[in-house]
DRENTOR-739564 format. One line per 2 residues: number of its first residue (from 1); their letters; for each residue z, y, x of N, C-alpha, C. Coordinates in nm, 3 decimals. Example, Ala and Ser with C-alpha at 12.3 -4.5 7.8 and 13.67 -1.06 7.14 Angstrom:
<rs>
1	AS	0.780/-0.569/1.319/0.780/-0.450/1.230/0.780/-0.330/1.320 | 0.708/-0.225/1.285/0.714/-0.106/1.367/0.787/0.003/1.290
</rs>
This chain:
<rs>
1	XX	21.390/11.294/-17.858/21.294/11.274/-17.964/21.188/11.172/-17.924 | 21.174/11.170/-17.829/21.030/11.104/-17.741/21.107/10.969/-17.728
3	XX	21.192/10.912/-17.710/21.294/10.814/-17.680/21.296/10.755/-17.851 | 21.338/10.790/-17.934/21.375/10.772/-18.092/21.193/10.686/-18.102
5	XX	21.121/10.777/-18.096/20.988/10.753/-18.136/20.938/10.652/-18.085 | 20.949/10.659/-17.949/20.948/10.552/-17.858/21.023/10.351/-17.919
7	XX	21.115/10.391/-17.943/21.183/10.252/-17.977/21.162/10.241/-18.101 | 21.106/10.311/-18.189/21.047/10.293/-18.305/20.935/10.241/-18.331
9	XX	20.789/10.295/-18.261/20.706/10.203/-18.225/20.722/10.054/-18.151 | 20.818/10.056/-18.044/20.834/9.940/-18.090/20.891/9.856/-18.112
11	XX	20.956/9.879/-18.206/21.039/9.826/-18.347/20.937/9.772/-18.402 | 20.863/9.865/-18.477/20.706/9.808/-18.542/20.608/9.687/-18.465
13	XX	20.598/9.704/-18.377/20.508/9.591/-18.289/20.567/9.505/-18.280 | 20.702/9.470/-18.236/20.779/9.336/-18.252/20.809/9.296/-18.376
15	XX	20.798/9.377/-18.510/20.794/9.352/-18.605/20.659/9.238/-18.687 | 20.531/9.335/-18.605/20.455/9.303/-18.652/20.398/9.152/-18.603
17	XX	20.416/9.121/-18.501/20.433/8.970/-18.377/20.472/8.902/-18.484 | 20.598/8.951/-18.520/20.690/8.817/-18.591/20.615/8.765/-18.669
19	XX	20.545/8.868/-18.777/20.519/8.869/-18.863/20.350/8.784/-18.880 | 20.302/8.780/-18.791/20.169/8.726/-18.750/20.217/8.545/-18.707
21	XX	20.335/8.569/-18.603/20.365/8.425/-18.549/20.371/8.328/-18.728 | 20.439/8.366/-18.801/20.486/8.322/-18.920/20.377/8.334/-19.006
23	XX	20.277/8.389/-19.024/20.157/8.374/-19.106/20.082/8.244/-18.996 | 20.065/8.255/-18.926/19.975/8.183/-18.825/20.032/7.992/-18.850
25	XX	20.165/8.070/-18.839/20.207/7.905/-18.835/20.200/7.833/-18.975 | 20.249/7.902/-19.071/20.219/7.856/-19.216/20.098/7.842/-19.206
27	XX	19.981/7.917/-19.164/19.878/7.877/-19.223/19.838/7.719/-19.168 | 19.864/7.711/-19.050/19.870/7.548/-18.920/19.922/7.458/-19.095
29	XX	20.007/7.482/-19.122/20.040/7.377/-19.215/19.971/7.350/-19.306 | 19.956/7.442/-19.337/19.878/7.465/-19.502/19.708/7.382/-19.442
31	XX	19.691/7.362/-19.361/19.560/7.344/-19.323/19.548/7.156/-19.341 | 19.621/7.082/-19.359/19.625/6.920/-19.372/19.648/6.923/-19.508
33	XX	19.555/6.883/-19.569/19.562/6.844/-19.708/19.463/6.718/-19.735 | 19.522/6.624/-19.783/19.500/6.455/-19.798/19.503/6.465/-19.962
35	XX	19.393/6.357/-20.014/19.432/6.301/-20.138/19.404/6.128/-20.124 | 19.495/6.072/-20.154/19.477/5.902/-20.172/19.480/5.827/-20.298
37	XX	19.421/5.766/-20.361/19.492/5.724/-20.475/19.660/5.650/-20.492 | 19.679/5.626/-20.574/19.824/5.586/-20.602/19.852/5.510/-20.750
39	XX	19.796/5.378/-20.741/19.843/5.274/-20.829/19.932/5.183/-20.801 | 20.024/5.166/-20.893/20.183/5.104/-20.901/20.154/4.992/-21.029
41	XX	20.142/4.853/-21.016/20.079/4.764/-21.132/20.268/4.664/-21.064 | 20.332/4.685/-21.224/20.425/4.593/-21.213/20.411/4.518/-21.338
43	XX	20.408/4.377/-21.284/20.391/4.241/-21.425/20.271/4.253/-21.457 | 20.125/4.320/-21.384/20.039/4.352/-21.456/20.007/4.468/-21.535
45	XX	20.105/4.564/-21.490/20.070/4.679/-21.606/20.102/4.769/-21.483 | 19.984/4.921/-21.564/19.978/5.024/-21.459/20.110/5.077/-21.504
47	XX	20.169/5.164/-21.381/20.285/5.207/-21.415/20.226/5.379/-21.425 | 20.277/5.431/-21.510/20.230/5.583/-21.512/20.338/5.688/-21.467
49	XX	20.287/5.729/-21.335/20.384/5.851/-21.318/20.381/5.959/-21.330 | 20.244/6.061/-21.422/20.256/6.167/-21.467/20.399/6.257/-21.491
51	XX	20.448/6.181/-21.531/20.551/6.257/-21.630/20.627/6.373/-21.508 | 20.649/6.483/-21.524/20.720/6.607/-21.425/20.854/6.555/-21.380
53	XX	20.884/6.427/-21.440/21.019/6.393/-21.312/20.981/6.314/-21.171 | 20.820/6.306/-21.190/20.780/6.254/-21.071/20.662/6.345/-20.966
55	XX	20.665/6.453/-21.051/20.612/6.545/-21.003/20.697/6.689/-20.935 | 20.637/6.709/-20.802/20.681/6.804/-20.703/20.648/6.936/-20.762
57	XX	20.742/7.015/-20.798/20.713/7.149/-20.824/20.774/7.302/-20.698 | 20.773/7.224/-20.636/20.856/7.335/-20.467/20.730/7.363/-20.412
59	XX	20.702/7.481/-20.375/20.625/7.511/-20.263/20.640/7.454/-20.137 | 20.785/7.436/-20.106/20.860/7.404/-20.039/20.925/7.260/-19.988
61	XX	20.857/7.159/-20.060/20.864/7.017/-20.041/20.914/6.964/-19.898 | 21.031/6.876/-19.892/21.035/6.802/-19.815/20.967/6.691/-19.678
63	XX	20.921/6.647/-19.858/20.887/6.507/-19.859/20.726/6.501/-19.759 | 20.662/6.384/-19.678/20.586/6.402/-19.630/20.419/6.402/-19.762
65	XX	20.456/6.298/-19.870/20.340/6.282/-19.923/20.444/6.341/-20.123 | 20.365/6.349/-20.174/20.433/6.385/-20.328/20.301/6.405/-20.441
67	XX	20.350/6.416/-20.532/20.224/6.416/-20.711/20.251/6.521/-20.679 | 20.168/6.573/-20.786/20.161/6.755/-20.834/20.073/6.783/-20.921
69	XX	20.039/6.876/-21.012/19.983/6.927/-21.134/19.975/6.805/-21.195 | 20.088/6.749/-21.233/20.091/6.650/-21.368/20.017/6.524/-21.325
71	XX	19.927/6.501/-21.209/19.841/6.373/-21.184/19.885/6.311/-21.118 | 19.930/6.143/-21.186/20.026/6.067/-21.129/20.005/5.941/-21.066
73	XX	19.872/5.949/-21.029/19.759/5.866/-20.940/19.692/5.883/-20.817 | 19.742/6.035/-20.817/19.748/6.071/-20.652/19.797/6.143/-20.574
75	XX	19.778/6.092/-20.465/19.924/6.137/-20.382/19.826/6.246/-20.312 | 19.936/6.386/-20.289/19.881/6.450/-20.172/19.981/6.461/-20.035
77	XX	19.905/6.475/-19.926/19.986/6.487/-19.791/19.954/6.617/-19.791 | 20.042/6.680/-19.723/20.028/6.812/-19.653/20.091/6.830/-19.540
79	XX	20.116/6.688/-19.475/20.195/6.735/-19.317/20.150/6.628/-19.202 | 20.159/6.669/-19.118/20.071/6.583/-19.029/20.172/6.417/-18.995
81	XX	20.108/6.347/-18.960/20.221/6.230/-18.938/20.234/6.108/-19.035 | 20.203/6.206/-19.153/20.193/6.082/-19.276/20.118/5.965/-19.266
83	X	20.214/5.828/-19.306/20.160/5.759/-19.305/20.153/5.636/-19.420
</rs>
C-alpha cells in the first residue's frame, strides 16, 4: 500500500514539472511581441492587405513575422530572430 502511494505521489510531481517546464516555456515566447508598420506601394498605389487571406488566424503560426485582427499595415513578430 505504502509502495502504490508512494509511486503515485510521484507520478503527480513529475507530472506537475512537466507541466510548469511547458507553461514556463510558452510563456518565454509569448513574451517578444513587435509591431512595425507595413506599406506595400506598387505603381504608386497602397496595396491593401486587410483582407483574412492575408491574415494569420493560428495561435500556432509558423511564420516568424504575420497580420492579425484584420490590420493590414502591421506586422507583428512574436519570435526572437526576426528580421
Amino acid at each position: 500500500m505504502k509502495k502504490k502511494l508512494l509511486v503515485f505521489l510521484l507520478a503527480i510531481v513529475l507530472l506537475a514539472g512537466f507541466f510548469l517546464v511547458l507553461i514556463n516555456k510558452n510563456q518565454a515566447q509569448q513574451s517578444i511581441h513587435y509591431h512595425t508598420g507595413f506599406l506595400i506601394y506598387i505603381d504608386g498605389i497602397l496595396q491593401d492587405f486587410s483582407a483574412q487571406k492575408y491574415i494569420e488566424i493560428s495561435a500556432y503560426q509558423i511564420e516568424k513575422a504575420h497580420l492579425h485582427d484584420n490590420v493590414g499595415d502591421v506586422v507583428h513578430v512574436h519570435q526572437p530572430g526576426a528580421t
